[in-house]
N, C-alpha and C positions, 0 to 999 in steps of 0.2 A: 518579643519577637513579632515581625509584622508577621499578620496574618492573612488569611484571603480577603476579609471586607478591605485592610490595609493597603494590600497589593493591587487589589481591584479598582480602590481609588486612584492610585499613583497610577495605572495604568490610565483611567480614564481622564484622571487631569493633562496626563504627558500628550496623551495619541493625537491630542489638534494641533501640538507643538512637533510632533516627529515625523508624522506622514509625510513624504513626498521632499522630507527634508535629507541633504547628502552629511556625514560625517567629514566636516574638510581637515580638525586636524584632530587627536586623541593624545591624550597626555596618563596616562597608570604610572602616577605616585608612589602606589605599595605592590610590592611586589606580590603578596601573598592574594591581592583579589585575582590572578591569574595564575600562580604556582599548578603545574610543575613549569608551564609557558613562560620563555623570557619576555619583561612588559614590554620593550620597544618594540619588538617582534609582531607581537598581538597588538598593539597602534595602529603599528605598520598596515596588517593585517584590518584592519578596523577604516582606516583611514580612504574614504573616495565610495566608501559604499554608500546606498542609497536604501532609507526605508519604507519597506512596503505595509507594514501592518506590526504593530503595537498588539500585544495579545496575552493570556494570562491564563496558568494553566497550575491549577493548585496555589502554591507560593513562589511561583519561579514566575517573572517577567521575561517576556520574548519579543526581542527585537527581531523581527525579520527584514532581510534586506532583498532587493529584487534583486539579484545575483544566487538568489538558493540561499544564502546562507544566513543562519540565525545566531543572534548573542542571548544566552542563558543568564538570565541577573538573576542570585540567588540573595537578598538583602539578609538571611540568618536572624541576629539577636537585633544588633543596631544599626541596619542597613538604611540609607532612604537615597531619592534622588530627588535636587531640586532643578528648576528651570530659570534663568535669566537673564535679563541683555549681559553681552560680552564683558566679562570682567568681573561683575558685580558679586563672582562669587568666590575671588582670587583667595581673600583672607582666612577665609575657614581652615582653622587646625586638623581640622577631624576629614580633612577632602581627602579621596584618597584616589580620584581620577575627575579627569573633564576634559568633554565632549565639546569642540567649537564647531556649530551646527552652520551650514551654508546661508542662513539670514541675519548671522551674524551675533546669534543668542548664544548661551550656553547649557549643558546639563551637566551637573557635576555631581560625584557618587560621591555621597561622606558616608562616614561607619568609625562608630566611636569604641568599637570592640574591637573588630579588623575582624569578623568572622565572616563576610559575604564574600560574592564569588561570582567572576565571571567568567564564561565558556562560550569559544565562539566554536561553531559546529557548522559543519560542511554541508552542501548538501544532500538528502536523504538522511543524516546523522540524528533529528532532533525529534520522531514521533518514535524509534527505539529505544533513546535512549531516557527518554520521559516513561516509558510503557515499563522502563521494568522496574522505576520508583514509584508513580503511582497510582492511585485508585480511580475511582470515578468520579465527576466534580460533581460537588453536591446541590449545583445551584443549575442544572441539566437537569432534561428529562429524563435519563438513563439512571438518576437517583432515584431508585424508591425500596420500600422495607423489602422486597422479595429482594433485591440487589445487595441490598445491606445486610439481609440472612444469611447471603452467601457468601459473605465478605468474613460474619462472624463465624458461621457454623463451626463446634469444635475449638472453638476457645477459650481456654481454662481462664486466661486472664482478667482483671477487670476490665469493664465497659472501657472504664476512663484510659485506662493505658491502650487498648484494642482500636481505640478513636483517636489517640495521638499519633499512631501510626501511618503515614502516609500512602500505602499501598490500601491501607481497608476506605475510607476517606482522603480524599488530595484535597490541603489548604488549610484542614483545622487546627488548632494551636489550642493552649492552655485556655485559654480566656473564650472560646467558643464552646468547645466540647465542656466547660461548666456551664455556661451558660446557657444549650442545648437540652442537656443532662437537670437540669431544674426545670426547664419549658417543658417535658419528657414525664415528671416525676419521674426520676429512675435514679438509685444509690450509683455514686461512680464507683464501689466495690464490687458491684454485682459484675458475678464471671459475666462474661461479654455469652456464649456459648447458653446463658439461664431464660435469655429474654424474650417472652412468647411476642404471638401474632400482634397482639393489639398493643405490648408496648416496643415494638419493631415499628408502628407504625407510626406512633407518637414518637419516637428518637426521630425518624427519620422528616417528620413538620418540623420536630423544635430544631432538628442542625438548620434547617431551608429557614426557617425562621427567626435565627439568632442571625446566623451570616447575610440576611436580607436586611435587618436591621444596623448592623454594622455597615454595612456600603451606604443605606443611606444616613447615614454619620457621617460618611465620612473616615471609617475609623476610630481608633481608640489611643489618641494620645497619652498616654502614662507616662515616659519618659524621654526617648528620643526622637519619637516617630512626630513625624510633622505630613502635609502635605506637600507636592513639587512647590507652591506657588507660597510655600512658609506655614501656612495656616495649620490649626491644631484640627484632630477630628474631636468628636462628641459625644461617640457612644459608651465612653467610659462613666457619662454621667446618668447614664440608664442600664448600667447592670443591675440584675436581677443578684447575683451572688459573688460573681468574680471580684477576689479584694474587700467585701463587706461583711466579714467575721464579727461577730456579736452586735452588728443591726437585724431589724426584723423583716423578716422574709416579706416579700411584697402582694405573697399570696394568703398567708395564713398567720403573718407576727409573730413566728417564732425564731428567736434570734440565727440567723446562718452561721455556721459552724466550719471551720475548717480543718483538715486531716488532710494525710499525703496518701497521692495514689499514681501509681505510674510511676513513683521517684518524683511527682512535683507534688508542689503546693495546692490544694483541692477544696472549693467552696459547696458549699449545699446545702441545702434547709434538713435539719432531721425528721421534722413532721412527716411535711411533704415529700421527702424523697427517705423512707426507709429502706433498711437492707435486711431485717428481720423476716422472713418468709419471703423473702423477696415481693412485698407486693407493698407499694403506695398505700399509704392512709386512705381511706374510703370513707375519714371520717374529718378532712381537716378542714379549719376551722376560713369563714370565708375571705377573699381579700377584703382587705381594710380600707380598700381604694381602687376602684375597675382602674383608676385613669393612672394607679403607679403600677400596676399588671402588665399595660400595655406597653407596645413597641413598636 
């Protein structure tokens, strides 16, 4: 599933192509990327507006138009948008809408699940209706460990599932909150509700830290995520533990281990991140490499 650094990209690659650009005509393919809305309806609706600002708020892309009103692109598992001159992106099985833009380009939504979703919202509709999904974005100043205390205090559940949640955190995904949670030392077992001052304070670097490192990637192409303009992102080839079960941690060489937590799939070094007394090794062993540590 795209993620913040993911969306932040497609967001930054789009926004030189969309500003000040009108929607002249809209074509929705499948019906379910606007369900319960009939898709000629919402074209229709779509069609002669004009956008003001490209913007990105957790995992949702937002188009805004100068008319008040905003389209909500929610891309889910397999969502992506690419951009190009007219036509060039007719053939793709997996389209499953396209945007002909007034300079005569195009952007066309593919999604090889059919789980994304769009919402076009009136005006006034779009900072309530965000506010009561999600949390605070982690890559703002309004992120920090006092904010994050108050997000966990009082829950029993693990770290790792307490951070998948998009009200406690807006944007993070499977592949950051490990990634995070290893920069952190911190077991993704540990209740969310156990975690003192100073390691609130280290979660709260390593999320600003992983997701800083993924935008400038690019992203993390694994599967079907590409960038608008084609291109793969990179930061898949600098994880720390997401995906790397029985290689050696980058901090201390002991093999990363994987376990389910939250109902996914969950990476982490056991050295470095124990759940035994709840505290981090005090004694692990050093990196093997400052220059494979870093990000």
């Amino acid at each position: 599933m795209p993620e913040l650094p993911e969306v932040e990209t497609i967001r930054l690659k789009l926004e030189p192509q969309l500003i000040g650009r009108r929607f002249d005509r809209v074509e929705i393919e499948d019906p379910r990327l606007v369900r319960p809305f009939e898709p000629r309806a919402v074209a229709a609706e779509l069609e002669g507006e004009r956008v003001s600002a490209l913007q990105r708020r957790g995992k949702y892309l937002i188009v805004r138009f100068e008319s008040g009103r905003a389209l909500l692109i929610h891309l889910r598992m397999t969502g992506s948008l690419r951009h190009a001159p007219g036509g060039a992106l007719h053939d793709d099985r997996h389209r499953r809408a396209v945007v002909n833009l007034d300079d005569g380009s195009d952007v066309a939504y593919r999604d090889v699940r059919r789980f994304g979703t769009w919402l076009l919202l009136e005006p006034g509709e779009l900072e309530p209706y965000l506010a009561q999904k999600l949390g605070v974005e982690p890559l703002e100043r309004g992120f920090t460990a006092r904010r994050l205390a108050q997000r966990l205090q009082g829950r029993r559940a693990p770290v790792k599932a307490a951070l998948l949640d998009q009200r406690t955190v807006a944007g993070l995904g499977n592949i950051y909150v490990d990634e995070a949670l290893w920069r952190a030392a911190i077991h993704p077992l540990r209740p969310a509700e156990s975690l003192d001052a100073d390691e609130l304070a280290r979660l709260t670097r390593g999320v600003k830290a992983a997701l800083r490192a993924g935008v400038t990637r690019q992203g993390a192409s694994l599967r079907d995520y590409s960038t608008p303009d084609g291109s793969p992102g990179s930061m898949q080839d600098r994880f720390h533990v997401y995906g790397r079960a029985g290689e050696p941690c980058h901090r201390c060489g002991t093999p990363i281990d994987k376990i389910r937590a939250g109902g996914r799939g969950t990476w982490y070094c056991p050295a470095c991140q124990r759940l035994a007394g709840y505290a981090a090794s005090s004694s692990s062993r050093p990196s093997r490499s400052s220059r494979q540590s870093s990000a």
